[in-house]
Every structure is written in structure tokens, then in C-alpha cells.
Gaussian input, Z-matrix of N, CA and C with variables (Angstrom, degrees):
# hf/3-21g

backbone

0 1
 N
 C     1     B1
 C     2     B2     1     A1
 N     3     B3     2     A2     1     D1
 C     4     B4     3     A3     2     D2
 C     5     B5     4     A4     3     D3
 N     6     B6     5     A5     4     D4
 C     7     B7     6     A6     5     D5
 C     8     B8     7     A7     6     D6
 N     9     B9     8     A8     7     D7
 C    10    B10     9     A9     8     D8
 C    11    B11    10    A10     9     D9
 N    12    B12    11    A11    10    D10
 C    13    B13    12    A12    11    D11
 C    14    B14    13    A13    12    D12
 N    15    B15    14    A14    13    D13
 C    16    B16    15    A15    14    D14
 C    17    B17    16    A16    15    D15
 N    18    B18    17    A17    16    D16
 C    19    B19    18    A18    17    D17
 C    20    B20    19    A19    18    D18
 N    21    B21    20    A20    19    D19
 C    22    B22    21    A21    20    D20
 C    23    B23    22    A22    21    D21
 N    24    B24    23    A23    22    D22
 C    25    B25    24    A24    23    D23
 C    26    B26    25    A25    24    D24
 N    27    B27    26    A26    25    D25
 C    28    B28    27    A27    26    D26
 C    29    B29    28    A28    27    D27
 N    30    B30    29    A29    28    D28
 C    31    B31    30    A30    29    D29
 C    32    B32    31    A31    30    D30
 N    33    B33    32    A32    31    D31
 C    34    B34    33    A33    32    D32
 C    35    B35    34    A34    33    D33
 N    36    B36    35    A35    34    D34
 C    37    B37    36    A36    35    D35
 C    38    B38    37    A37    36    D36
 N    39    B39    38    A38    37    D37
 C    40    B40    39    A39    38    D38
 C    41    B41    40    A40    39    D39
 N    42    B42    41    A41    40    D40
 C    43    B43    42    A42    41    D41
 C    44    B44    43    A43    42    D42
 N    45    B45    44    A44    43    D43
 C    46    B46    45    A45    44    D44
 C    47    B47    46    A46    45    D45
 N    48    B48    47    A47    46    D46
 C    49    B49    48    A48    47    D47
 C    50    B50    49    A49    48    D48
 N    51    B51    50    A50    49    D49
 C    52    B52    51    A51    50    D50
 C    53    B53    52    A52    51    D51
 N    54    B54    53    A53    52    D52
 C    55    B55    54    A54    53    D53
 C    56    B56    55    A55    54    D54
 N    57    B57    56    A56    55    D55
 C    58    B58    57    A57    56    D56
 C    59    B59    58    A58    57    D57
 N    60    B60    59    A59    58    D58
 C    61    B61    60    A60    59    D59
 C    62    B62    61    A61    60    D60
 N    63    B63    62    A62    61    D61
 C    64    B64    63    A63    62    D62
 C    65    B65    64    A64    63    D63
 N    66    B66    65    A65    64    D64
 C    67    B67    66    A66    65    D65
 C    68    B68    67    A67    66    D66
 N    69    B69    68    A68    67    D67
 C    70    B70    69    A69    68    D68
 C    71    B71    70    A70    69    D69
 N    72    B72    71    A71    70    D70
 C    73    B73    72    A72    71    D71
 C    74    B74    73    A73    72    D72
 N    75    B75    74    A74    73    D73
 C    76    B76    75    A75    74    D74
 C    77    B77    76    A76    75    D75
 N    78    B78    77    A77    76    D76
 C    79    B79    78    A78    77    D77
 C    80    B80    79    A79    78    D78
 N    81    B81    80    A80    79    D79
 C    82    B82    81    A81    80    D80
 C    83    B83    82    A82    81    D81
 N    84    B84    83    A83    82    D82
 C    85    B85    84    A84    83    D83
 C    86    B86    85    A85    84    D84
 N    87    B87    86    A86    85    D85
 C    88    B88    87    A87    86    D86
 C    89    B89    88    A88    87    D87
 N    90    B90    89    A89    88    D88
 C    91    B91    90    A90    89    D89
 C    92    B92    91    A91    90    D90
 N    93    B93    92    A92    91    D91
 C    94    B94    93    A93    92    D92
 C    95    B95    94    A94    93    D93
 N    96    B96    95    A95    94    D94
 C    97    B97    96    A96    95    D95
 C    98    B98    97    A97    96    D96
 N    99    B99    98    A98    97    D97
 C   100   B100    99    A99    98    D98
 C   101   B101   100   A100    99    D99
 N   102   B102   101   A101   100   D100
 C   103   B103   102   A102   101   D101
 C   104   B104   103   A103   102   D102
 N   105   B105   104   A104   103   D103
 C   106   B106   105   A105   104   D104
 C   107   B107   106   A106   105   D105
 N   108   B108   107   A107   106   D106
 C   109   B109   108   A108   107   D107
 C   110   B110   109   A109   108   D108
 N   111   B111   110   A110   109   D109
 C   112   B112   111   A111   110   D110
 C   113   B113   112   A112   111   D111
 N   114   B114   113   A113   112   D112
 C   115   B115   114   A114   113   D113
 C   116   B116   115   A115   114   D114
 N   117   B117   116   A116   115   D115
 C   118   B118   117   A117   116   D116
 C   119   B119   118   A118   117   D117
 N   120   B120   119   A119   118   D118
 C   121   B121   120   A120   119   D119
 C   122   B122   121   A121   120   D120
 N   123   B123   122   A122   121   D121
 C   124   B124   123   A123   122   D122
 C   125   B125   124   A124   123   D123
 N   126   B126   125   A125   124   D124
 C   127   B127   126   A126   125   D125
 C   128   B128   127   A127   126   D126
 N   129   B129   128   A128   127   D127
 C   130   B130   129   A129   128   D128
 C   131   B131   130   A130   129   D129
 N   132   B132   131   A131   130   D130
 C   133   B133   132   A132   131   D131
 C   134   B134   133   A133   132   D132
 N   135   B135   134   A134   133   D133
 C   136   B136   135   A135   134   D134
 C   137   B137   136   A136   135   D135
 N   138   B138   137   A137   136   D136
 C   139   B139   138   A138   137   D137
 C   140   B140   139   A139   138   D138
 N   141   B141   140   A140   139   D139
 C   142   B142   141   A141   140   D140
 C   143   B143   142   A142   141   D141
 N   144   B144   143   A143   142   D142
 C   145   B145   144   A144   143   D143
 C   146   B146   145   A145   144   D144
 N   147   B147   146   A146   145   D145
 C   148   B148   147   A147   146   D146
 C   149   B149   148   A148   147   D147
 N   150   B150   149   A149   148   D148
 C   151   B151   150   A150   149   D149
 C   152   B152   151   A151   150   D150
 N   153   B153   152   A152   151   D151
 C   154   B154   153   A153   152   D152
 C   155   B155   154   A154   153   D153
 N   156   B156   155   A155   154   D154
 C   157   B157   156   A156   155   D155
 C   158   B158   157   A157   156   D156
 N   159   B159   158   A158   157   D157
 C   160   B160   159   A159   158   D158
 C   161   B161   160   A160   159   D159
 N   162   B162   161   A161   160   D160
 C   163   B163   162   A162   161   D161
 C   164   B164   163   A163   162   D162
 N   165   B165   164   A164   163   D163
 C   166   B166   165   A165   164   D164
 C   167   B167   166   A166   165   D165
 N   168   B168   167   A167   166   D166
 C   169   B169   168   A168   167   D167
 C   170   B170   169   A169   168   D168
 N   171   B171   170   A170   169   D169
 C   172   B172   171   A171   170   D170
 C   173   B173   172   A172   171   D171
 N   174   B174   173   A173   172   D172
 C   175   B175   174   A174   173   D173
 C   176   B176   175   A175   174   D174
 N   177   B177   176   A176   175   D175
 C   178   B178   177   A177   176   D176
 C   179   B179   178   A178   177   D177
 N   180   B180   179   A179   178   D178
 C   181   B181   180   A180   179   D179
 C   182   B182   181   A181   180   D180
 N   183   B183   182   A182   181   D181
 C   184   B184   183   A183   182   D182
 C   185   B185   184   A184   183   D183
 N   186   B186   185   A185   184   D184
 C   187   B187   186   A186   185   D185
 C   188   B188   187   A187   186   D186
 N   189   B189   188   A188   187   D187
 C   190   B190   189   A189   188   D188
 C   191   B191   190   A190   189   D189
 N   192   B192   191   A191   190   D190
 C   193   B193   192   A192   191   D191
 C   194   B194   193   A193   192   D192
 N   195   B195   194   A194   193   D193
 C   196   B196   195   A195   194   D194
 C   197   B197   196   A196   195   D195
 N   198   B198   197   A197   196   D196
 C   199   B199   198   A198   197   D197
 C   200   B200   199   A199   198   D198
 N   201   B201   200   A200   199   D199
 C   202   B202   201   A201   200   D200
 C   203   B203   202   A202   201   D201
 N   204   B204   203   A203   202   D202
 C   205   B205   204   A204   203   D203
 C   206   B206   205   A205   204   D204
 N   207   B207   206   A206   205   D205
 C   208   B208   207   A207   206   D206
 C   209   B209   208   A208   207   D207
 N   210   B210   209   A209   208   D208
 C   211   B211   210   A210   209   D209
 C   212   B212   211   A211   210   D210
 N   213   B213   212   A212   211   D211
 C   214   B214   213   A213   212   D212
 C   215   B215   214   A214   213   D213
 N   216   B216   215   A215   214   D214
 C   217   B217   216   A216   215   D215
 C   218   B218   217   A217   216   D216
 N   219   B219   218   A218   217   D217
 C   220   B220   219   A219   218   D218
 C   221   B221   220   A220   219   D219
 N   222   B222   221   A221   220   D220
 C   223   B223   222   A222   221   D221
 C   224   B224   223   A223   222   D222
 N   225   B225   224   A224   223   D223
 C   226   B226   225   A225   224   D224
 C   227   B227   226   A226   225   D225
 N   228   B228   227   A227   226   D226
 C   229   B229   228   A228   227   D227
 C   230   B230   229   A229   228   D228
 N   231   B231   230   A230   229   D229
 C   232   B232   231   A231   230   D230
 C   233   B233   232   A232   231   D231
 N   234   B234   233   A233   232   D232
 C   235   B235   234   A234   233   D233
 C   236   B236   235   A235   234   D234
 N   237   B237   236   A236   235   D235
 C   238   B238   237   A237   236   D236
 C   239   B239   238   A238   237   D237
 N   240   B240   239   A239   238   D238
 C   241   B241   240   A240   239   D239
 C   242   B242   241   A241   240   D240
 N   243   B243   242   A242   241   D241
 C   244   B244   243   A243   242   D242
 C   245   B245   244   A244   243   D243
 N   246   B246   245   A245   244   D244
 C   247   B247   246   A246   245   D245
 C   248   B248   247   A247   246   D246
 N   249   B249   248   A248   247   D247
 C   250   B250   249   A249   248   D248
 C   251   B251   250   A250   249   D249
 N   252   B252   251   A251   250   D250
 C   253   B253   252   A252   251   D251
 C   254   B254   253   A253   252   D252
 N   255   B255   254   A254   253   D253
 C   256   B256   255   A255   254   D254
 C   257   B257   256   A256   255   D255
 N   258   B258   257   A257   256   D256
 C   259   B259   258   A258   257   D257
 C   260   B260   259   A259   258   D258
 N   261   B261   260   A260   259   D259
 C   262   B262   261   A261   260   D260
 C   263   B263   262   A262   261   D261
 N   264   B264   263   A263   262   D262
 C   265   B265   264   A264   263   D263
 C   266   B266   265   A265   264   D264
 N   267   B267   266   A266   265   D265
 C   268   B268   267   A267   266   D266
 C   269   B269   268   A268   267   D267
 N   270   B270   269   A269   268   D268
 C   271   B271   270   A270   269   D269
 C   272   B272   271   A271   270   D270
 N   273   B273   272   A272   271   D271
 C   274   B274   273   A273   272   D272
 C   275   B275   274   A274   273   D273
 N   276   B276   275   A275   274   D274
 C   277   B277   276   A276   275   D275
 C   278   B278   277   A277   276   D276
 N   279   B279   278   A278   277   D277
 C   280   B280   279   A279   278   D278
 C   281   B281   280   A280   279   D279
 N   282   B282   281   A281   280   D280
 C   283   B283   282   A282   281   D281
 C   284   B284   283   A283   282   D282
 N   285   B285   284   A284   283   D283
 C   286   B286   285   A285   284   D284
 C   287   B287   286   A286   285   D285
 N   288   B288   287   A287   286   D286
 C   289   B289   288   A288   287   D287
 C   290   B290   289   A289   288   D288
 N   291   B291   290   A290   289   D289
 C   292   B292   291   A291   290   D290
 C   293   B293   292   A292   291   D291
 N   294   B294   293   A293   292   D292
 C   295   B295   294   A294   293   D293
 C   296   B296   295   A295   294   D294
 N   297   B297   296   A296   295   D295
 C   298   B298   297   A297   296   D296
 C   299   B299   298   A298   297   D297
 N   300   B300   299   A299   298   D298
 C   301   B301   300   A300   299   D299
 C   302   B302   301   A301   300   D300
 N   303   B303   302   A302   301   D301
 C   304   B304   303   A303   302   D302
 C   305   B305   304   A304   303   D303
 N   306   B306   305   A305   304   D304
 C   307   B307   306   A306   305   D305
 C   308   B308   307   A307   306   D306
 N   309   B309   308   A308   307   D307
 C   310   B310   309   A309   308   D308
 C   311   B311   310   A310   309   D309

   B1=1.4439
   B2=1.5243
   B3=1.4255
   B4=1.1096
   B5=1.9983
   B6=1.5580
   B7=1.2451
   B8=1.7045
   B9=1.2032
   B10=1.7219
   B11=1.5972
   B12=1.6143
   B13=1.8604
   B14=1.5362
   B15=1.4790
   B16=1.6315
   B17=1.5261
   B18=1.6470
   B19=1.2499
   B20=1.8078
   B21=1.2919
   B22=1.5930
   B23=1.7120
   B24=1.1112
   B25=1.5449
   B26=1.4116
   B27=1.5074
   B28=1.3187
   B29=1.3368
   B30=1.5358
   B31=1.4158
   B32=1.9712
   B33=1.6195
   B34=1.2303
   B35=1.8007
   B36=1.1329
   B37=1.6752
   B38=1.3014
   B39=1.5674
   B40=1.6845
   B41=1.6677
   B42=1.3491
   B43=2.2790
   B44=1.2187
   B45=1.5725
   B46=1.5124
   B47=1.8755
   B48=1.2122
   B49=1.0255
   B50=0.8527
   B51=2.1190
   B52=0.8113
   B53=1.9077
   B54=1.0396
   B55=1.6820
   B56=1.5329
   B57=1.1194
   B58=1.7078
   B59=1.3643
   B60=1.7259
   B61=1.8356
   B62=1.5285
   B63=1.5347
   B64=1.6237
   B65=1.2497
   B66=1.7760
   B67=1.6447
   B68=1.3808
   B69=1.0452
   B70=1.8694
   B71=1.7460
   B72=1.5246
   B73=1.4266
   B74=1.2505
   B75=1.4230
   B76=1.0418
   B77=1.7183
   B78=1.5350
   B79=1.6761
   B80=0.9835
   B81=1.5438
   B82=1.6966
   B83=1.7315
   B84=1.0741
   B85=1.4870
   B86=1.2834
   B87=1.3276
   B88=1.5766
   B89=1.0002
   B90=1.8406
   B91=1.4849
   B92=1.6116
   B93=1.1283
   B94=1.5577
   B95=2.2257
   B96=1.2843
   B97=1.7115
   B98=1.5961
   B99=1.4786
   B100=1.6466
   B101=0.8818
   B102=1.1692
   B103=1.5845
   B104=1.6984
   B105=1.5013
   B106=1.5774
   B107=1.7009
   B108=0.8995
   B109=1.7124
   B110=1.5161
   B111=1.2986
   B112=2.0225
   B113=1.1592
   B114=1.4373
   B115=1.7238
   B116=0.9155
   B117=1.8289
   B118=1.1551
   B119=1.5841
   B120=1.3698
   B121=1.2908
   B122=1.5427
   B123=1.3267
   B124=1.3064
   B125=2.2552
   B126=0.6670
   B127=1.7055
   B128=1.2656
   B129=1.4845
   B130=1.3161
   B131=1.6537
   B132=1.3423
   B133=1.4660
   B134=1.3041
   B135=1.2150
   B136=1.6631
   B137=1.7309
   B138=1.2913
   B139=1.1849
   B140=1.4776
   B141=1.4036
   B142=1.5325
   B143=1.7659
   B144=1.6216
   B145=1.0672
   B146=1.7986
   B147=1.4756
   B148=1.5660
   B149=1.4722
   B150=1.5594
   B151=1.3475
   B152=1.8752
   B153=1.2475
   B154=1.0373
   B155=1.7386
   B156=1.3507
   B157=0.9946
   B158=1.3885
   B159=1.5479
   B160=1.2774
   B161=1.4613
   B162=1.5397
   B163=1.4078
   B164=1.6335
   B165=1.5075
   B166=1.1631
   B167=1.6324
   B168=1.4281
   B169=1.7392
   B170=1.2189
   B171=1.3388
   B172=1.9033
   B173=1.5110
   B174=1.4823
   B175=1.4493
   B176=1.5865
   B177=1.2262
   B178=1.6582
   B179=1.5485
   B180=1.1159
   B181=1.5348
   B182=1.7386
   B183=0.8666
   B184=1.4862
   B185=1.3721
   B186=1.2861
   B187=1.0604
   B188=1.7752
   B189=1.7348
   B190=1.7307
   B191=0.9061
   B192=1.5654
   B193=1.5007
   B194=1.8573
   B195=1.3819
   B196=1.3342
   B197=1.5647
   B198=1.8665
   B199=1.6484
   B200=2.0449
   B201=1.3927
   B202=1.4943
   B203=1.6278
   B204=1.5759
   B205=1.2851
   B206=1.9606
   B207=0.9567
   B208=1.6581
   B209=1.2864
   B210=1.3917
   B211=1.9249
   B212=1.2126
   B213=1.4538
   B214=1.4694
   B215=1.7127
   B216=1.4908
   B217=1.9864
   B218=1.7634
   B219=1.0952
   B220=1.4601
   B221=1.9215
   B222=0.9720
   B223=1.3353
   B224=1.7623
   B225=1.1861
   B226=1.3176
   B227=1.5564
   B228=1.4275
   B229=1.7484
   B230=1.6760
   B231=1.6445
   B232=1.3397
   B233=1.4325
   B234=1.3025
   B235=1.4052
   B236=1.6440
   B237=1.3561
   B238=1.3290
   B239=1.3951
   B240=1.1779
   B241=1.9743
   B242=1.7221
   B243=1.5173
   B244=1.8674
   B245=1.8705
   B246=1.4864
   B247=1.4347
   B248=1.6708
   B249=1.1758
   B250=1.9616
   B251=1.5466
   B252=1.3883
   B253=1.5220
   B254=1.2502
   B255=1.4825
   B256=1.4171
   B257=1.1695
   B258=1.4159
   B259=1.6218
   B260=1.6471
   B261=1.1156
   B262=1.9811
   B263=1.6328
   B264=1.2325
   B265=0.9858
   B266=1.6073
   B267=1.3901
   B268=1.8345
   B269=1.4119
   B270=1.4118
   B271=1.4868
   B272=1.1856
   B273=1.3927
   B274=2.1285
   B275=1.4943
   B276=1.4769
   B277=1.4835
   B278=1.4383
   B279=0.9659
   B280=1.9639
   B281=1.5771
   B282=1.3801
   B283=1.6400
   B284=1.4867
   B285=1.6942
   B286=1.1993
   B287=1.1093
   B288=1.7423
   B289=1.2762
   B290=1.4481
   B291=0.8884
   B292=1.8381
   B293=1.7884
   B294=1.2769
   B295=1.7255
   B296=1.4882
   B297=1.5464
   B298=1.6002
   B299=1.6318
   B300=1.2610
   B301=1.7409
   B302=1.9450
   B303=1.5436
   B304=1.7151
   B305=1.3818
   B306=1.6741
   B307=1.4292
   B308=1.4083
   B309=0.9078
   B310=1.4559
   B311=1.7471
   A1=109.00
   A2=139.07
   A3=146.59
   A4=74.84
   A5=98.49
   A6=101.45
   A7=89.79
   A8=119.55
   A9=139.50
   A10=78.39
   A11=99.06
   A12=107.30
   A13=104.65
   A14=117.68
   A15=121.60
   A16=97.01
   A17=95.85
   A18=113.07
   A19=108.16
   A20=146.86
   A21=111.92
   A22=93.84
   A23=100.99
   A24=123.03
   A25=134.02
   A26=122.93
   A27=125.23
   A28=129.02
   A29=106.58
   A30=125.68
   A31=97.36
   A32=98.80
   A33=104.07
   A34=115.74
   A35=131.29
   A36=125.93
   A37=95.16
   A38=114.49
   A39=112.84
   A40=97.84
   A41=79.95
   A42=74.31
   A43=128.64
   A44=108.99
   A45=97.59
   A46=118.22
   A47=141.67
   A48=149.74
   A49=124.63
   A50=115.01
   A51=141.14
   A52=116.33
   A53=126.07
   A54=128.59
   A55=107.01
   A56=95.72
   A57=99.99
   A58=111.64
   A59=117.58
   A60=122.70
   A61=85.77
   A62=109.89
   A63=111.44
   A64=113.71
   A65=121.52
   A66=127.74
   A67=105.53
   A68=96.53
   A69=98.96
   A70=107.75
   A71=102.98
   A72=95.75
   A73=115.63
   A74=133.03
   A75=136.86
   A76=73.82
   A77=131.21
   A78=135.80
   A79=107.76
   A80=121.03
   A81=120.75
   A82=99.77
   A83=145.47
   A84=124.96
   A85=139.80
   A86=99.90
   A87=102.77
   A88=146.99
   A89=108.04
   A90=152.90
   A91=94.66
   A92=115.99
   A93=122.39
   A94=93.23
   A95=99.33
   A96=82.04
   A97=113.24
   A98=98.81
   A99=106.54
   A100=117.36
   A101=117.55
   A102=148.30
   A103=96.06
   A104=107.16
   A105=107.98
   A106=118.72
   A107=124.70
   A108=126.50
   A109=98.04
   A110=99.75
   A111=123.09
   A112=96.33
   A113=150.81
   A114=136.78
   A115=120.95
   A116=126.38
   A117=120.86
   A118=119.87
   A119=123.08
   A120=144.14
   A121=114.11
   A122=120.01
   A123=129.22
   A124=111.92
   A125=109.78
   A126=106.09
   A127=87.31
   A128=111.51
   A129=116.64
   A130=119.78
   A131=114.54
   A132=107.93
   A133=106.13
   A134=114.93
   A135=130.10
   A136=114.64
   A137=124.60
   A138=122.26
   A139=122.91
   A140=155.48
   A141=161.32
   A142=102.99
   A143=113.61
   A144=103.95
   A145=91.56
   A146=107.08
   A147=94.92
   A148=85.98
   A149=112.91
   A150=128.75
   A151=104.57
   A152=101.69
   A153=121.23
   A154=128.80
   A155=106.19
   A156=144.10
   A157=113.09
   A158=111.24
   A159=133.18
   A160=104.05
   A161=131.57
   A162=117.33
   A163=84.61
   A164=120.63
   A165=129.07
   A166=114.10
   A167=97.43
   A168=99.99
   A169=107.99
   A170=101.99
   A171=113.33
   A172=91.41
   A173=104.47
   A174=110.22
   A175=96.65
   A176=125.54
   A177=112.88
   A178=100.16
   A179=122.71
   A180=137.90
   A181=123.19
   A182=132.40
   A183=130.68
   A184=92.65
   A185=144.99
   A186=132.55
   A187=110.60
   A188=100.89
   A189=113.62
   A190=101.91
   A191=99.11
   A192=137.44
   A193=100.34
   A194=97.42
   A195=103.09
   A196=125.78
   A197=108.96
   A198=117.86
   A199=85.22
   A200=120.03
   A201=121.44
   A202=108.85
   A203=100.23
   A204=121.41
   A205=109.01
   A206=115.65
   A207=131.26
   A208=121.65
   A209=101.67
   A210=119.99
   A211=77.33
   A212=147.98
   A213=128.12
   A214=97.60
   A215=116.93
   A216=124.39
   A217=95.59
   A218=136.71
   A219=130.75
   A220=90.45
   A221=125.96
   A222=143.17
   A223=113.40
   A224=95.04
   A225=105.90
   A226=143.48
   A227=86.04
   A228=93.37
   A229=123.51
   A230=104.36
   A231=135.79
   A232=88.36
   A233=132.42
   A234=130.66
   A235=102.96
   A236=134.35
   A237=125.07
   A238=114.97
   A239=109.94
   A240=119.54
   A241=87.10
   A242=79.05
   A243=101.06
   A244=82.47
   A245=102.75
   A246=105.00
   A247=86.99
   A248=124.03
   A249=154.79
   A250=91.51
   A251=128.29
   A252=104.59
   A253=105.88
   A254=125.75
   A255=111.46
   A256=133.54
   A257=112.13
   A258=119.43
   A259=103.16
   A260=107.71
   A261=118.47
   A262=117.55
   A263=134.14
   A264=160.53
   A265=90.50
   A266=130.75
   A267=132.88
   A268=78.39
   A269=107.26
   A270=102.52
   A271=121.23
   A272=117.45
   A273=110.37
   A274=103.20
   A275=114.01
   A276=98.09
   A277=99.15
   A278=130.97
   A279=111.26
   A280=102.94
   A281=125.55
   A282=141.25
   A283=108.42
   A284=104.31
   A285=97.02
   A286=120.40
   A287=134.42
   A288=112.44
   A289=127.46
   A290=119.92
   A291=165.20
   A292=87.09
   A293=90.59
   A294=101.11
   A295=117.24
   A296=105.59
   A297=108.79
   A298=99.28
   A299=99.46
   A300=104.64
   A301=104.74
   A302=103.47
   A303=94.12
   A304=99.72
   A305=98.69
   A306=119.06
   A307=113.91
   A308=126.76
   A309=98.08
   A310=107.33
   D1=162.42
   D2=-133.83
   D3=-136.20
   D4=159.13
   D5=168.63
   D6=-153.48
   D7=148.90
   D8=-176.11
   D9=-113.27
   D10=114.39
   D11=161.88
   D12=-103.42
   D13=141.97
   D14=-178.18
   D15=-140.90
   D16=108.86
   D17=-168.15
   D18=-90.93
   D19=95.07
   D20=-177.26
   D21=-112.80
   D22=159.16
   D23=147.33
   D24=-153.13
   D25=139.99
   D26=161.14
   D27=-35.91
   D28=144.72
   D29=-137.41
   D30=-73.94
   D31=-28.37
   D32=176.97
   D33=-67.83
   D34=2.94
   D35=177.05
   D36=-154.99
   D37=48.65
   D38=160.17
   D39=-98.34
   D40=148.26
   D41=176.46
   D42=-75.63
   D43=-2.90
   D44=156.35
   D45=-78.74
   D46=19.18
   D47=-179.16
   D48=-114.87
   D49=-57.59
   D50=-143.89
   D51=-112.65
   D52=85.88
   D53=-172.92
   D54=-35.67
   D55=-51.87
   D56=-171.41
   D57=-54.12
   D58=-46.46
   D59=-170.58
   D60=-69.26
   D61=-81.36
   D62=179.57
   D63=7.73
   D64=-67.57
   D65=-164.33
   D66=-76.68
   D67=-18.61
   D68=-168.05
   D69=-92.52
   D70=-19.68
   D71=174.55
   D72=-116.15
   D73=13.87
   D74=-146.73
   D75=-132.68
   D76=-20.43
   D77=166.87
   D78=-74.46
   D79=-48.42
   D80=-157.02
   D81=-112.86
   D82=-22.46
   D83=150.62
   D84=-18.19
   D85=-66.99
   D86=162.21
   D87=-28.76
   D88=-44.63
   D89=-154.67
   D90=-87.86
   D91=-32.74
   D92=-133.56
   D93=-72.00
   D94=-24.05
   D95=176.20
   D96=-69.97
   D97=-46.26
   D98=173.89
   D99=-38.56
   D100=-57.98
   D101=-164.23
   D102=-46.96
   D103=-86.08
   D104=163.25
   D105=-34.83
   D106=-59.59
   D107=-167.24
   D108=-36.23
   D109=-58.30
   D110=-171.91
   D111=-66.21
   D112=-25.20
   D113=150.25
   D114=-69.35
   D115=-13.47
   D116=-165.14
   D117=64.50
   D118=29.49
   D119=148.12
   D120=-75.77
   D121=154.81
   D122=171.11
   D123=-126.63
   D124=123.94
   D125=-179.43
   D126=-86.83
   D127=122.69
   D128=146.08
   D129=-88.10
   D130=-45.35
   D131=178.46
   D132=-134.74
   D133=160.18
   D134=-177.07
   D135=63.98
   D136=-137.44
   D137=-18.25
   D138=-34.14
   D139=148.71
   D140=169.55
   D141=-122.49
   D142=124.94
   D143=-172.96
   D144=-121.18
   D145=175.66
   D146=169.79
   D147=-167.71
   D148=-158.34
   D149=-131.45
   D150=-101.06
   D151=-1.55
   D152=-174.00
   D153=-94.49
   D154=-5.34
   D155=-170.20
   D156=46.84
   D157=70.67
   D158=-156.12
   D159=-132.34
   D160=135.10
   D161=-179.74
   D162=-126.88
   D163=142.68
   D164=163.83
   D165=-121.41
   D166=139.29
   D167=163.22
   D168=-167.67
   D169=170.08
   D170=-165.23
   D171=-130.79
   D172=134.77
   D173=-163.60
   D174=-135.15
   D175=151.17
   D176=166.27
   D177=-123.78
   D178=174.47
   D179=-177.04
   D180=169.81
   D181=170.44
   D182=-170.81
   D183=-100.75
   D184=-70.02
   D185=-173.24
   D186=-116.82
   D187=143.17
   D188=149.63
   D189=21.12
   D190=-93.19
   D191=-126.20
   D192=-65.23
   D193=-39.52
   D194=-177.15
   D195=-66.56
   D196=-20.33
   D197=-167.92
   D198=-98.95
   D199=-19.35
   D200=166.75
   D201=-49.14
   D202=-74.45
   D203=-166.17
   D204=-52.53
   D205=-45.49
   D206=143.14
   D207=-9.48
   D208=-72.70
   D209=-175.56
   D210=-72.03
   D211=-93.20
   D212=-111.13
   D213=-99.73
   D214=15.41
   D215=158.98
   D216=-92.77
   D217=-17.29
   D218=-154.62
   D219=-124.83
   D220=-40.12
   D221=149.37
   D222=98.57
   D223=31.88
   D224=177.41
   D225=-70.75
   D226=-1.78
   D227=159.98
   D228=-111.49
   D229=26.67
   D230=172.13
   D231=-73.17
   D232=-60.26
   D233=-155.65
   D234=-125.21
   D235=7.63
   D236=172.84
   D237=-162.98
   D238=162.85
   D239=-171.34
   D240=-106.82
   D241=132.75
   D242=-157.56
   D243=-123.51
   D244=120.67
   D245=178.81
   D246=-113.37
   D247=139.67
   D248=-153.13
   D249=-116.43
   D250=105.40
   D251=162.48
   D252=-124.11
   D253=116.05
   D254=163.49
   D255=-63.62
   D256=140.83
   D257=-147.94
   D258=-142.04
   D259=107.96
   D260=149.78
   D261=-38.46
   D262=154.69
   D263=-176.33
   D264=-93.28
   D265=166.86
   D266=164.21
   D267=-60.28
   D268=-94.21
   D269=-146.31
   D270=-27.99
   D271=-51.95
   D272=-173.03
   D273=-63.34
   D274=-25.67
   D275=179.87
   D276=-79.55
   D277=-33.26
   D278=-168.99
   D279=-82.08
   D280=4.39
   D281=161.58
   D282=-67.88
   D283=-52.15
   D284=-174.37
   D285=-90.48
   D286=-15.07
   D287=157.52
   D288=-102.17
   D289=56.87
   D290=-146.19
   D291=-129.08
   D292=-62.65
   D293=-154.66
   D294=-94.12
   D295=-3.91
   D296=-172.96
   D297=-105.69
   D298=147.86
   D299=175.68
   D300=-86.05
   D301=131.39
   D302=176.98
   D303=-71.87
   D304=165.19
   D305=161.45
   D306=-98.27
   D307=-16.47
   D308=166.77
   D309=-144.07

């Protein structure tokens, strides 16, 4: 399954500001494919960061537990609220409403 990660944080502990995030991400960046492999995560896209103090990435894995175990090896909810959404591909989504009867 695919998961959409939405990383934000305040402007006060983004690493362009902040020494402490800076060292800490400028440590664990690097790491961050390993990091996944050893959860048994795969990055498909990003991480992509921008001005908004927004981190995006698309991750796949078989289970949760594994895109969990991920964030807190890469340590990114040290410095931000990481919303997890599981997410379909088009195709499985036009599968699944293929297969559902509408309501109205």
C-alpha cells in the first residue's frame, strides 16, 4: 500500500532557523533510504520540501507499522506532526469504484 507522508513544522524549529533541527537533519537525511529499507518501507517519491514548512513524500510498504517505525528511525516527528494517509494508486482507485454500488 502507498502512504502520502505530510510532514509540517513551525517556522521556529525548521532547519533553516533552527541549529538544533539543522544538526539533526543534516545527521539523519542521509540515512533516510536505509532508514526505510530497515522498516521495510520503499520511497517512491520525495522527500520534496518547500517554503511552507511542509515535507512531502510517498512511501509504499505492506504494513502501518512499518511507514511508523520509519518516521521515528529517521526521527521526524522530533521536529514535526507527520499526518500518514493511506493512499490507492488511480488504477486501484478506479478498481474500487468499479466495484462499489453509488448511492445516489
Amino acid at each position: 500500500m502507498h502512504f502520502v507522508l505530510l510532514a509540517t513544522h513551525d517556522p521556529d524549529v525548521c532547519p533553516t532557523a533552527n541549529a538544533t533541527t539543522r544538526d539533526l537533519m543534516l545527521k539523519t537525511a542521509p540515512e533516510m533510504p536505509n532508514l526505510a529499507q530497515k522498516a521495510g518501507v520503499s520511497i517512491v517519491a520525495g522527500p520534496f520540501v518547500n517554503r511552507e514548512h511542509t515535507i512531502v513524500a510517498v512511501v509504499q510498504s505492506e504494513k502501518a507499522e512499518n511507514v511508523d517505525r520509519f518516521l521515528m528511525e529517521a526521527r521526524l516527528p522530533h521536529w514535526n506532526r507527520v499526518r500518514v494517509l493511506p493512499s490507492l494508486t488511480m488504477e486501484e482507485a478506479l478498481v474500487e469504484v468499479e466495484a462499489q454500488t453509488p448511492i445516489f
